[in-house]
C-alpha positions as CSV (number, residue, x, y, z in Angstrom):
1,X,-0.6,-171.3,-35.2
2,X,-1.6,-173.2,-32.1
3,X,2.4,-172.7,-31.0
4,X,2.3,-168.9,-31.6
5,X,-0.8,-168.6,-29.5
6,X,1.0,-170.1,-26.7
7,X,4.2,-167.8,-27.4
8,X,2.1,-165.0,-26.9
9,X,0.1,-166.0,-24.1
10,X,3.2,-166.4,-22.4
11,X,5.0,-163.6,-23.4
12,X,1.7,-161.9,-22.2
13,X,1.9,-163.6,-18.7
14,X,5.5,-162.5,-18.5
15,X,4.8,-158.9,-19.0
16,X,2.0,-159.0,-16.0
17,X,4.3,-160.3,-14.0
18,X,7.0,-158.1,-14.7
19,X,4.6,-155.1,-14.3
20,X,3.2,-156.5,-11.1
21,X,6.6,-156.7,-9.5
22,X,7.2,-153.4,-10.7
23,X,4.2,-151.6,-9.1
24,X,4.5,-153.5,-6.3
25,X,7.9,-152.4,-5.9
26,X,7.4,-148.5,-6.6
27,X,3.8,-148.8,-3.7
28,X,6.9,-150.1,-1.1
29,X,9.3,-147.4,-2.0
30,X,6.4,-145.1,-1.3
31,X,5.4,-146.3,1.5
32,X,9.1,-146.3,3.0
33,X,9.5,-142.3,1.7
34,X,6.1,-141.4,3.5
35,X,6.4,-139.9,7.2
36,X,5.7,-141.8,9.9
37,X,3.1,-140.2,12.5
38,X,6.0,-139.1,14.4
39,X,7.8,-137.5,11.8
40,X,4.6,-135.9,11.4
41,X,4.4,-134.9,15.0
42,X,7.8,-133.6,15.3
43,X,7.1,-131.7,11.8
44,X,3.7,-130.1,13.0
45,X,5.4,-129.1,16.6
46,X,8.8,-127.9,15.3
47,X,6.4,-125.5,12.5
48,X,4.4,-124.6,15.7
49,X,7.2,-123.8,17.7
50,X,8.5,-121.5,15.1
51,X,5.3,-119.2,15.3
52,X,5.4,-119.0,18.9
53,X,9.0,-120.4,20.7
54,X,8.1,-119.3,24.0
55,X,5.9,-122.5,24.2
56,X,7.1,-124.9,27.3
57,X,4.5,-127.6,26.6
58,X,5.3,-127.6,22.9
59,X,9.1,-127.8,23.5
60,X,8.1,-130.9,26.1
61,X,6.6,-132.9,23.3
62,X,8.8,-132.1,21.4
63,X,11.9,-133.6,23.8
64,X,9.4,-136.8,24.0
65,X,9.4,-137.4,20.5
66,X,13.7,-136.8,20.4
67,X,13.6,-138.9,24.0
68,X,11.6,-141.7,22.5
69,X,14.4,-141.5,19.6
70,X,17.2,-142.1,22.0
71,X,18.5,-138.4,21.1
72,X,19.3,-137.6,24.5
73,X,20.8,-134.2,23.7
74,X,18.4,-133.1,22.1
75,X,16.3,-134.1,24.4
76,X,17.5,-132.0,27.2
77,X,17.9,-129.5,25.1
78,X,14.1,-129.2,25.0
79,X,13.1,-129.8,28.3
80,X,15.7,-127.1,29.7
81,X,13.9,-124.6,26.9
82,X,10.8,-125.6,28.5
83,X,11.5,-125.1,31.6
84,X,13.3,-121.8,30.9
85,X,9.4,-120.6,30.2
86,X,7.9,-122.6,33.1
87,X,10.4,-123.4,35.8
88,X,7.4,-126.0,37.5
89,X,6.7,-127.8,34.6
90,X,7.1,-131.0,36.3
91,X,6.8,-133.4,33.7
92,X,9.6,-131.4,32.0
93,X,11.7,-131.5,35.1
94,X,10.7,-135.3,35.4
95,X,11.7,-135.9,31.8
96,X,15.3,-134.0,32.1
97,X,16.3,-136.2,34.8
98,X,15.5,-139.1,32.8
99,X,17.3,-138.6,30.1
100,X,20.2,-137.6,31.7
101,X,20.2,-140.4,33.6
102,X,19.8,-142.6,30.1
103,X,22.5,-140.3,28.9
104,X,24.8,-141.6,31.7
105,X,25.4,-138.6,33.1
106,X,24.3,-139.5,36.5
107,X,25.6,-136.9,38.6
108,X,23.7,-133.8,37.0
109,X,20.9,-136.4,36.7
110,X,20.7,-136.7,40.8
111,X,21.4,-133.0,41.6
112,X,18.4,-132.1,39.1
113,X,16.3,-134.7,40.7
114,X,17.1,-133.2,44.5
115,X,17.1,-130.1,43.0
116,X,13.3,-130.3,41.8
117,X,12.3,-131.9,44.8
118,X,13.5,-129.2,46.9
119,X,11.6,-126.8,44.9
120,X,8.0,-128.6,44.6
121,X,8.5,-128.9,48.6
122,X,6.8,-126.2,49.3
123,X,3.1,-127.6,49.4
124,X,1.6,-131.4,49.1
125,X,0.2,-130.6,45.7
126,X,3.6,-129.3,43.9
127,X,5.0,-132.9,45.7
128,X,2.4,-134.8,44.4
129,X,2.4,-133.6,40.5
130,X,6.3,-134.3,40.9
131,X,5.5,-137.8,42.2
132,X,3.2,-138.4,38.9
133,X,5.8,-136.7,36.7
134,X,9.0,-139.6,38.1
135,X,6.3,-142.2,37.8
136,X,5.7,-141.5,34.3
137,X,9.2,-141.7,33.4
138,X,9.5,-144.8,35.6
139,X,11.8,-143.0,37.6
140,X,10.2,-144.7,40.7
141,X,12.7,-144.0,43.8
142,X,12.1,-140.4,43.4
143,X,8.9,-140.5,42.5
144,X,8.1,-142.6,46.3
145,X,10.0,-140.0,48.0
146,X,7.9,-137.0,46.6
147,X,4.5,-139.1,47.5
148,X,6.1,-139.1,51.1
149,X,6.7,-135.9,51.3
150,X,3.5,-134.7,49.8
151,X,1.7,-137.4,52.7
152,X,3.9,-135.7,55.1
153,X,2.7,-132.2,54.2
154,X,-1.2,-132.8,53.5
155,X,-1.5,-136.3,55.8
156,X,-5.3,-136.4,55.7
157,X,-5.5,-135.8,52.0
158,X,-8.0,-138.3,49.9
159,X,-5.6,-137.5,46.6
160,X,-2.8,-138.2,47.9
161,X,-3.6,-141.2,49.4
162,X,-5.5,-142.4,46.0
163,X,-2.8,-142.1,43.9
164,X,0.1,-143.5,46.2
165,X,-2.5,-146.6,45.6
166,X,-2.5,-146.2,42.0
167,X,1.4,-146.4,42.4
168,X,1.1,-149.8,44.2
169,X,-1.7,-151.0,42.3
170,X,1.1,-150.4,38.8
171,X,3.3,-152.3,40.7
172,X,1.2,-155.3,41.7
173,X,1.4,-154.6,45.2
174,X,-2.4,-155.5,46.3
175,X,-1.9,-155.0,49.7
176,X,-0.1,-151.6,49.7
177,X,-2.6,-150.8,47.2
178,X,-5.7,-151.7,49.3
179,X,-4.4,-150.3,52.5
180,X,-3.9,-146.5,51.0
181,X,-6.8,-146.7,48.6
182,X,-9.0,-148.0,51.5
183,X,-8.0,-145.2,53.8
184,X,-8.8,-142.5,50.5
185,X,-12.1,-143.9,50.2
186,X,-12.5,-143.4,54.4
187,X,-11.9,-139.6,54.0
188,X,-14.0,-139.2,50.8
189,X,-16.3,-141.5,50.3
190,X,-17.5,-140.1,46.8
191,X,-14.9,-141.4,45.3
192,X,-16.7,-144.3,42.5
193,X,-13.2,-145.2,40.8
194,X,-11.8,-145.5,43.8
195,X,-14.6,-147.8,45.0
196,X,-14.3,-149.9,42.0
197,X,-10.7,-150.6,42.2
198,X,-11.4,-151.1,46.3
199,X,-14.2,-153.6,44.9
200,X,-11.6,-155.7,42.4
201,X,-9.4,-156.2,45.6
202,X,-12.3,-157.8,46.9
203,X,-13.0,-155.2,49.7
204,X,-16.7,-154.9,50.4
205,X,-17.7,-151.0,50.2
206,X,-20.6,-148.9,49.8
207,X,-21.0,-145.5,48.2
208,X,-23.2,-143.0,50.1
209,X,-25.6,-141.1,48.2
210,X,-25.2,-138.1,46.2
211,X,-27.6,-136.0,49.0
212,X,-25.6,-136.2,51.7
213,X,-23.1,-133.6,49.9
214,X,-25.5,-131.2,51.0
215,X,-25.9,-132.4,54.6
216,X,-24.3,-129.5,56.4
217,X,-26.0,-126.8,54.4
218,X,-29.3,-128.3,55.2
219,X,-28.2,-129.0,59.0
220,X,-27.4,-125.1,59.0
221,X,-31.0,-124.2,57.6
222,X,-32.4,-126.3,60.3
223,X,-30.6,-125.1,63.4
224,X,-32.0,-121.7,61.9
225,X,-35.6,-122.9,61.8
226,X,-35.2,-123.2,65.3
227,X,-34.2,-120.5,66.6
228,X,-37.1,-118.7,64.6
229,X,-39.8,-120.9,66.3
């Protein structure tokens, strides 16, 4: 009796185990069938893009998700749909040169580049969202020349100037970094961030107050009190 119990006992321990294993197995197979959360992007964008094609930003993210896949071609493919809706989409434009440049086809790659520089020429602003767009992708020699050329269009601007920092600041340069953020802060003072990151470089400054936004409107009322009296 006392050997049959044990039989059974085991037989019983066997059967947990096998069933274990089993569940366990069928939970990884599940969890290998489900979508990952860009499988689920690309599934929610390509259903979006079917209702309403003529969307550049959705055929953008779209190319991100294939870019981040290393499917160059298709890739392209949605950048140049993208910008076939919005010719200035810069990050598009930004994002085509990439990865034709990661596709090795470095020639188109550096006309497309010139290319889109030559069109965002026209004001500082165009430059500068260019300059943002080849940063993103890391693209960093074109993305210095278009931060020139925006300085070079628009050389007392505060933006520009805060952002070329922010370049140098992402590349560990402290000292370019201080020198074009300090100069920002010196034509807009009401600039907190900028303050802050002048502060972690260790250079003493001091936000003005609020008020003085209004200064010249008040100055104006004034001058026109006098002339009344």
């Amino acid at each position: 009796m006392k050997r049959e119990t044990q039989f059974i006992g085991l037989m019983f321990l066997i059967c947990t185990l096998v069933f274990t294993s089993c569940e366990s197995g069928k939970t990884k197979s599940l969890k290998e069938l489900a979508p990952t959360p860009a499988e689920q992007e690309k599934a929610a964008l390509l259903k979006q893009l079917d209702r309403k094609f003529e969307d550049p930003e959705g055929h953008y993210k779209l190319g991100k998700l294939y870019q981040a896949d290393g499917l160059w071609s298709q890739a392209e493919h949605e950048y140049t749909i993208a910008l076939s809706f919005d010719p200035v989409h810069r990050q598009a434009q930004a994002a085509r040169v990439k990865v034709l440049q990661d596709s090795g086809d470095k020639a188109t790659s550096e006309f497309s580049a010139e290319f889109y520089m030559n069109q965002a020429s026209i004001n500082a602003e165009s430059s500068l969202r260019l300059a943002m767009a080849f940063q993103k992708e890391m693209l960093d020699e074109y993305a210095m020349a278009c931060y020139r050329r925006a300085l070079r269009l628009a050389p007392n601007s505060a933006k520009i100037h805060r952002q070329m920092g922010y370049y140098y600041l992402s590349k560990g340069d402290r000292d370019r970094a201080q020198d074009y953020l300090s100069r920002s802060f010196q034509l807009d003072p009401h600039q907190p961030e900028v303050a802050g990151e002048l502060g972690r470089l260790g250079v003493p400054v001091r936000i003005p107050r609020k008020t003085r936004t209004s200064t010249k409107k008040l100055d104006k009322i004034v001058e026109q009190s006098d002339k009344t009296n």
